[in-house]
N, C-alpha and C positions, 0 to 999 in steps of 0.2 A: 504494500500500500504506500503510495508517496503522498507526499504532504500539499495543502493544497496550493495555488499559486501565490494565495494571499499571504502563507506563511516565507517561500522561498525567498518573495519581495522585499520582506521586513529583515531577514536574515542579512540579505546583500547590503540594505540600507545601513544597516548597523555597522558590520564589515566594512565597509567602507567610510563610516565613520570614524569610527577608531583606525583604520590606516590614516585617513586626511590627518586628522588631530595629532597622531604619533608623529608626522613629519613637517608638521608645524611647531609641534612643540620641540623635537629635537634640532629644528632650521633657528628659534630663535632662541634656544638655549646659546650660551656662549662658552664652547669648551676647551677654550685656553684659559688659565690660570692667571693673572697677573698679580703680582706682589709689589708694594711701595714704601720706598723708603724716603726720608727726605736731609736736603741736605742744609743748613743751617748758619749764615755768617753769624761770624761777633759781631756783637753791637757795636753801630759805627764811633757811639762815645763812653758807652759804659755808664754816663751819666743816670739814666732811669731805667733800662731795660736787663732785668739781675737775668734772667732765663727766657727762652722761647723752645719749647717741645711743640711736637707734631703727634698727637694723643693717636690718634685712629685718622686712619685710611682706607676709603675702601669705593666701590663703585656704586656702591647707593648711597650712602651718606654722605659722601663728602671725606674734607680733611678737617679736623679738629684741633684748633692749637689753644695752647694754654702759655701765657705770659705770666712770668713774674717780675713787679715794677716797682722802683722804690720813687715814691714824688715827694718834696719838702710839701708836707702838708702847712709849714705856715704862711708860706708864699699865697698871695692870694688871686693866683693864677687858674685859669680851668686848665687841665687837659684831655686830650683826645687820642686815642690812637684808631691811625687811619689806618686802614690796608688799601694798597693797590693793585691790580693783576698785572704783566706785561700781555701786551695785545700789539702787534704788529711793529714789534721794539722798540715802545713805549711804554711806561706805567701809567694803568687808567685808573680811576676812582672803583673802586670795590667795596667800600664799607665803612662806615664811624661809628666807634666805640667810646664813649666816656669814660676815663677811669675816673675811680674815685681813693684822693688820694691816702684813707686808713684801710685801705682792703688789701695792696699789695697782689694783686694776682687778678686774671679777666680771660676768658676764656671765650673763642667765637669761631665758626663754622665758617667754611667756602662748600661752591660746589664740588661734584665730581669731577675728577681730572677723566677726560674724554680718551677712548681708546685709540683715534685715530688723529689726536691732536699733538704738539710739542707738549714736553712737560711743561705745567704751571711753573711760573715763576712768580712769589708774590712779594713785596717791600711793605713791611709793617714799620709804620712812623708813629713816634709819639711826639704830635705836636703842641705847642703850648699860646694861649689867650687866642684874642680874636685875629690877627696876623697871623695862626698857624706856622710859628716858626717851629721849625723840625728840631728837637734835639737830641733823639738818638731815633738810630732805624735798624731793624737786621733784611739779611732778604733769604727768603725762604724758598726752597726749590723742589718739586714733588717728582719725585722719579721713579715709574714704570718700567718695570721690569715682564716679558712675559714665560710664562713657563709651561 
């Protein structure tokens, strides 16, 4: 006894479902590996910027750094630390951050570094009052490695 055509129908439908799906899903799975390190200047004056780490890496998140700053809190100065990206070998405007200066430590997010882009290169400035004079910067570098 064979099964009637209305069953054969629904089998193939399926069947072919789940092939489409498996080769969509394995086409934008992405099966290289890539690992990230980054690389780090010293502060160009040492003046305010004690440390700058590169917490987490990764292609959904982003990179995550975390600053430690020392500011004369009795100066009665604002400050800000900026970040820039390089874009087309120039540093553009990326982000403002306030510090605040009895915290000593500030912690801020970029995007993800693109797989088919240069590495990130970003300049984090801590600038000070409303002239935004820079007085110390590091520049940070996100490097892609793939495996």
């Amino acid at each position: 006894m064979s099964s009637a055509p209305f069953d054969r129908d629904w089998r193939a439908v399926i069947a072919t479902v789940m092939v489409v799906s498996a080769l969509l899903i394995a086409g934008c799975t992405d099966t290289t590996s890539r690992e990230y390190n980054s690389t780090i200047s010293d502060p160009s004056t040492g003046d305010v910027i004690d440390n700058v780490s590169v917490d987490t890496i990764d292609q959904q998140n982003g990179a995550r750094f975390d600053v430690d700053y020392s500011i004369d809190a009795t100066a009665n100065e604002t400050y800000s630390l900026v970040v820039y990206e390089r874009r087309n070998d120039s540093f553009e405007w990326d982000g403002t951050y306030s510090l605040d200066p009895n915290r000593y430590h500030t912690e801020f997010s970029v995007g993800s570094p693109l797989p088919d882009e240069p590495d990130p290169t970003y300049q984090i400035r801590v600038e000070r009052g409303a002239n935004a004079t820079v007085i110390d910067a590091v520049t940070v570098t996100i490097n892609a490695s793939r495996s």
